[in-house]
Each structure stands twice: as structure tokens, then as C-alpha cells.
C-alpha positions in Angstrom: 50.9 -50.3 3.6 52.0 -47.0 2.1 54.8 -46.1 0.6 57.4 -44.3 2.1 59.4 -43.6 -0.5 60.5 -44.8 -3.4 63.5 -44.8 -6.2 63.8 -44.9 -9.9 67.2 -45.8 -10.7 66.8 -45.6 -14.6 66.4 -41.5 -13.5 68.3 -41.5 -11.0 65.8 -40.1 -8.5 64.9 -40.6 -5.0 61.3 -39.1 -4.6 58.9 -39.1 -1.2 55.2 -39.6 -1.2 52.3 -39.7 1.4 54.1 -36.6 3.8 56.5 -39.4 5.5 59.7 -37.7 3.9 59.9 -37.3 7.1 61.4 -41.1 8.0 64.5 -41.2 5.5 65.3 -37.7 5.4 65.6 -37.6 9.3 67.7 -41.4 9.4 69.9 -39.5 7.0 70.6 -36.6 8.5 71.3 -38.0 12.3 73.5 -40.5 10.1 75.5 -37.7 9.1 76.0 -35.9 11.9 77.7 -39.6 12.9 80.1 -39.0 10.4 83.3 -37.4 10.7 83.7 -33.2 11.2 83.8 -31.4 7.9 81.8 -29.2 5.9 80.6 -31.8 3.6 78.8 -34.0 6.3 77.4 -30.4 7.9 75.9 -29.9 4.2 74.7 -33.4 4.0 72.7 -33.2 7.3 71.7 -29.7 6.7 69.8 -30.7 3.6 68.1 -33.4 4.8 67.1 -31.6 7.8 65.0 -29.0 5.7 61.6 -30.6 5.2 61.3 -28.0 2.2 62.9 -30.5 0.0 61.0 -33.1 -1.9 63.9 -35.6 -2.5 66.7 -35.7 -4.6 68.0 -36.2 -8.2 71.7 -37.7 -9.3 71.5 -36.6 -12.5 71.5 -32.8 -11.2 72.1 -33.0 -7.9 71.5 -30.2 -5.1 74.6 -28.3 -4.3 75.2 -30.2 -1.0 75.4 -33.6 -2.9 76.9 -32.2 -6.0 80.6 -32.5 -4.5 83.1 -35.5 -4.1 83.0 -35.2 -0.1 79.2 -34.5 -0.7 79.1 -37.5 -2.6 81.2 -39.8 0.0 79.2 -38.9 2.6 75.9 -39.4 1.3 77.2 -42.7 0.2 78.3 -43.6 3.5 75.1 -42.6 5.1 73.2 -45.0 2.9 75.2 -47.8 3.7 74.8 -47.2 7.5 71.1 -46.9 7.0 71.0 -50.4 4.5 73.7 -52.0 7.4 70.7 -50.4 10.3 67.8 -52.5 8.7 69.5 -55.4 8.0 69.1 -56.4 11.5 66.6 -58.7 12.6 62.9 -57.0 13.4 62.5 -55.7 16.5 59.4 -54.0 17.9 61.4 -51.6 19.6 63.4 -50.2 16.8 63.4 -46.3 17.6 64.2 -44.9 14.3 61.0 -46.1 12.9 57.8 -47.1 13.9 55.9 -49.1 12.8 58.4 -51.7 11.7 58.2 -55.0 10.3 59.5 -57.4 7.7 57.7 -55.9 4.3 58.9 -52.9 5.4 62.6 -54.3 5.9 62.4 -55.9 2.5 61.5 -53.2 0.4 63.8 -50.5 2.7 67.0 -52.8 1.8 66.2 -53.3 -1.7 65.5 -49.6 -3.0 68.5 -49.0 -0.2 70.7 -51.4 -2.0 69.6 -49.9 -5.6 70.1 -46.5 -4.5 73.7 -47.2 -3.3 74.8 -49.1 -6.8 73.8 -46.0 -8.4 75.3 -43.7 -6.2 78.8 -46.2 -7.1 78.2 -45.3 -10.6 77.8 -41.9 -10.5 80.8 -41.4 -8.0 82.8 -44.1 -10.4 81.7 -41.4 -13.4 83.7 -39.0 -11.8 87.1 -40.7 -10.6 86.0 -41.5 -7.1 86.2 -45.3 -6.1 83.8 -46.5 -3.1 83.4 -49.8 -1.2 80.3 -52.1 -2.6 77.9 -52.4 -0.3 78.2 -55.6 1.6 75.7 -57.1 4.2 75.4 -60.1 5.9 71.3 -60.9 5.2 69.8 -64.6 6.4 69.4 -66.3 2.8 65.3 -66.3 3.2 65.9 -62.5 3.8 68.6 -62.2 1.1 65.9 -64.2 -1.2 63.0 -61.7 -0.7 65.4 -58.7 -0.9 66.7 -59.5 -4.4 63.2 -60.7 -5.6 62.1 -57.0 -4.8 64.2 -55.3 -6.4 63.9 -57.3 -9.7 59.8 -56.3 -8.8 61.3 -53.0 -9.0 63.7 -52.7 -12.1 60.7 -54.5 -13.9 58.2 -51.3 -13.3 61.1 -49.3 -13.6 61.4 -50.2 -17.2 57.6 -50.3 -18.0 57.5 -46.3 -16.7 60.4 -45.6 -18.7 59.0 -47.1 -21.8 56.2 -45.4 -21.6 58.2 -42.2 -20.9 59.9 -42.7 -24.0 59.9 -46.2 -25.6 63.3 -47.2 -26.0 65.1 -50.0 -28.6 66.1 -53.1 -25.9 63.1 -52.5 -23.2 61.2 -55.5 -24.2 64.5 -57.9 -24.1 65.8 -56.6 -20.6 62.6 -56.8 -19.3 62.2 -60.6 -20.2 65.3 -61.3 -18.5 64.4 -59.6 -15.6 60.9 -60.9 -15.3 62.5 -64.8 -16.4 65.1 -64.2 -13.4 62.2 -63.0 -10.9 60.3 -66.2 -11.4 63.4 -68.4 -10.9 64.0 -66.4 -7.9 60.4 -66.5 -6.7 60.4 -70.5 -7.2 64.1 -71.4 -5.8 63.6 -72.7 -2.2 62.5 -71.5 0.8 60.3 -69.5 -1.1 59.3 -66.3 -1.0 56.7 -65.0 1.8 54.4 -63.5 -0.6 55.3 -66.0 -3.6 51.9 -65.9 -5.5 51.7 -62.0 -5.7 55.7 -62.0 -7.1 54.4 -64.2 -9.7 51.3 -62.9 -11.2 53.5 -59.8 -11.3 56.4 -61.4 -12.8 54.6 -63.8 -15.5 52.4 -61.0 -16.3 55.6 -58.9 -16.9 56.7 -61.4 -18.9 53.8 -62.0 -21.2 54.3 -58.6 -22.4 57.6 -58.8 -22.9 56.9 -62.0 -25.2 54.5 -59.8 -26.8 56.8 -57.0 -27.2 59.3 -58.9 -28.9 56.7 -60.6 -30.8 56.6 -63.7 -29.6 53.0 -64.4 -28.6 52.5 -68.3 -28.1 55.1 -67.8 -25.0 52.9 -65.0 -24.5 50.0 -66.8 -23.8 51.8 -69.4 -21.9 53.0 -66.6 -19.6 49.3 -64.8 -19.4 48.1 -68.0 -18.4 50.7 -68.7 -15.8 50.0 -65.3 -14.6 45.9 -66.4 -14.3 46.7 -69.1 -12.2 48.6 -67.2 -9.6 45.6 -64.4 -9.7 42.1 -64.9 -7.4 38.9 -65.2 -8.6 37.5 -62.7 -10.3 37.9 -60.3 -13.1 41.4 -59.5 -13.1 41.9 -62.9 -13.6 39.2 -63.3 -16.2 41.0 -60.3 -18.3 44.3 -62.9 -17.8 42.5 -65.4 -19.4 41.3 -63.0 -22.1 44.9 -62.1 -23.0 46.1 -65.8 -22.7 43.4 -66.3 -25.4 44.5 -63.3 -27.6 48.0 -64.1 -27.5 47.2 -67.6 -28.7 44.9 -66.6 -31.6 47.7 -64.1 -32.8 50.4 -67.0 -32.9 48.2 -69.1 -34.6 48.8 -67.9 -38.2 52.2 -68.6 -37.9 51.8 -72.4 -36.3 49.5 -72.7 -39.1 
């Protein structure tokens, strides 16, 4: 399934791929037109009503989202949206079609992201706003928190390799060590195997980054075993295998 859109919260940025801008920008802007009267929400709804626009950045963002009421009412538009797809799947949801529960999961977690960051920024400038809050099934609350730890985890990775930052490898061993323990706590996540390839391969390299290569090849072989057949697993191996030769010397 394609991506609709997708967020980088270490820049701040909301971006839209594959021509369905279309999806979130129109949820938003019928959103804010539920909102109270006032020039801020007419802004709001205005800019997500222009197709012209690509997405948005926090760091510098557009005149209509730059001010405080700007900033309220894009935050409560969010939350309406996040508090929208928190309902159970239905095959007759209007807003958007088609709908089902990958979609729901990734939707709430970049939702959920977004809105944290959009706290901070409005905390950054003397405005308080509610947390979000919803009232998720625990399986659902399990597979939304798992994706955005998925998330954060190449979030760092494009970052580093951006501009490699002091601290990367650590916080990206804690996430990846949280993901598994999420991925592994019961029920269990609906597509557990895939979460943990990604999240042992994750962190094998962050072993390796911080120079610790026989967890390394513990975690590249844990990462093998949740891969199929075939050569991206044999490459798994292969790394296992390197890791273990390069912490030899100092088991020696």
C-alpha cells in the first residue's frame, strides 16, 4: 500500500507523496471549517484547500500556521482527525476510501507524532495545549506505539545520514531495544515478524555504531531469523558473521 503521507518530526515536516495530498489536506480543511468563526480557522482551511501546496514545515511555517490562533487551530484539527480514526474500521467510512487497519495504524501514529510536535512548538512560544488523549483497544494501542517507534527509528537513520550527529547511535538503541519489547509483549503485534527484522536490524547497527559488535552480531542474527529465505537474509547472516569476527580480537 502507498503512502499517503508521511512526517519527520526530527524536521518538523509534514510532506505528501504519490498525488494523494489530496486525503489529509481535504480532512483538514472540512475540519476547520468545524471549528469556531474567526480568521484563523478561515486561514487554516483556506490553505489546505489550495492543492498548490506540497505540505508544511514547523520550523518556518506558512503565514496561515505561523500565528498563535493559526497554531490552536491546526492543533485542534489534528486532534479531531487522530480522535476520527480512532474508531473502529468501518467499510463505510466516507472521509476515506479505501480504509482498513494498516492504514488506521500508521494514520494515528504519524497523527499522534505530529500533534506532540505541534505541543512543542506552541509550548516554544507561551501557548499551553491539551495532550492528546484517545481511548484506543490495547491490541490497537500496541500496534500504534510499535509504529511510531518503526518511525522515530528511520527518522534517526535519515538524519544521520543528513548530518551524523554525537548521540544517534545511543538513542537509536533505545528505541530499537523498546520496539522489540513492544513487538514481543502480548497479544502481539499483527505484523510481528516484519517489526522485528526491522527493529533487530536497527539494532545491530546501533551496537555497531557504538562499537559494540558481539551484540551486534547477536542482533544481525536475530534479525536473520525473522527474515525469509533468500538473499536478504543471506546478507543478515553475512553481517552476523562480520560483526563476530570484528569482536573477536577483543574476546581474544
Amino acid at each position: 500500500m502507498s503512502e499517503h503521507f508521511y512526517f519527520r518530526a526530527m524536521r518538523r515536516a509534514v510532506h505528501f507523496s504519490n498525488g494523494e495530498y489530496v486525503d489529509l489536506a481535504a480532512a483538514f480543511a472540512a475540519l476547520a471549517q468545524g471549528e469556531p468563526a474567526s480568521a484563523a480557522r478561515d486561514a487554516v482551511a483556506a490553505y489546505f484547500s489550495d492543492e498548490r501546496h506540497p505540505g508544511f514545515d514547523l520550523e518556518t511555517p506558512p503565514e496561515a500556521l505561523a500565528s498563535p490562533d493559526g497554531l490552536r487551530v491546526l492543533v485542534a484539527v489534528v486532534t479531531a482527525l487522530a480522535v476520527e480514526l480512532a474508531l473502529p474500521v468501518d467499510a463505510s467510512r466516507a472521509r476515506f476510501d479505501p480504509w482498513d487497519e494498516e492504514r488506521q495504524v500508521r494514520w494515528l501514529a504519524r497523527l499522534s507524532q505530529m500533534h506532540e510536535v505541534l505541543l512543542a512548538t506552541a509550548a516554544a512560544r507561551g501557548i499551553v495545549l491539551d495532550a492528546l488523549s484517545l481511548d484506543l483497544p490495547s491490541a490497537l494501542a500496541q500496534e500504534v506505539h510499535a509504529c511510531r517507534l518503526g518511525m522515530t527509528l528511520d527518522d534517526l537513520e535519515r538524519s544521520y545520514r543528513r548530518a551524523p550527529w554525537d548521540g544517534m547511535w545511543l538513542q537509536a538503541h533505545r528505541v530499537a531495544t523498546e520496539l522489540i519489547a513492544v513487538a514481543l509483549a502480548p497479544p502481539g503485534l499483527a505484523r510481528q515478524r516484519e517489526v522485528l527484522l526491522h527493529a533487530y536490524q536497527r539494532l545491530a547497527e546501533s551496537c555497531e555504531g557504538l562499537g559494540d559488535d558481539a551484540t551486534a552480531s547477536v542482533a544481525w542474527s536475530a534479525a536473520a531469523a525473522h527474515a525469509p529465505e533468500g538473499p536478504y537474509r543471506t546478507s543478515l547472516i553475512d553481517c552476523a558473521d562480520e560483526a563476530a569476527q570484528a569482536a573477536a580480537p577483543a574476546n581474544s
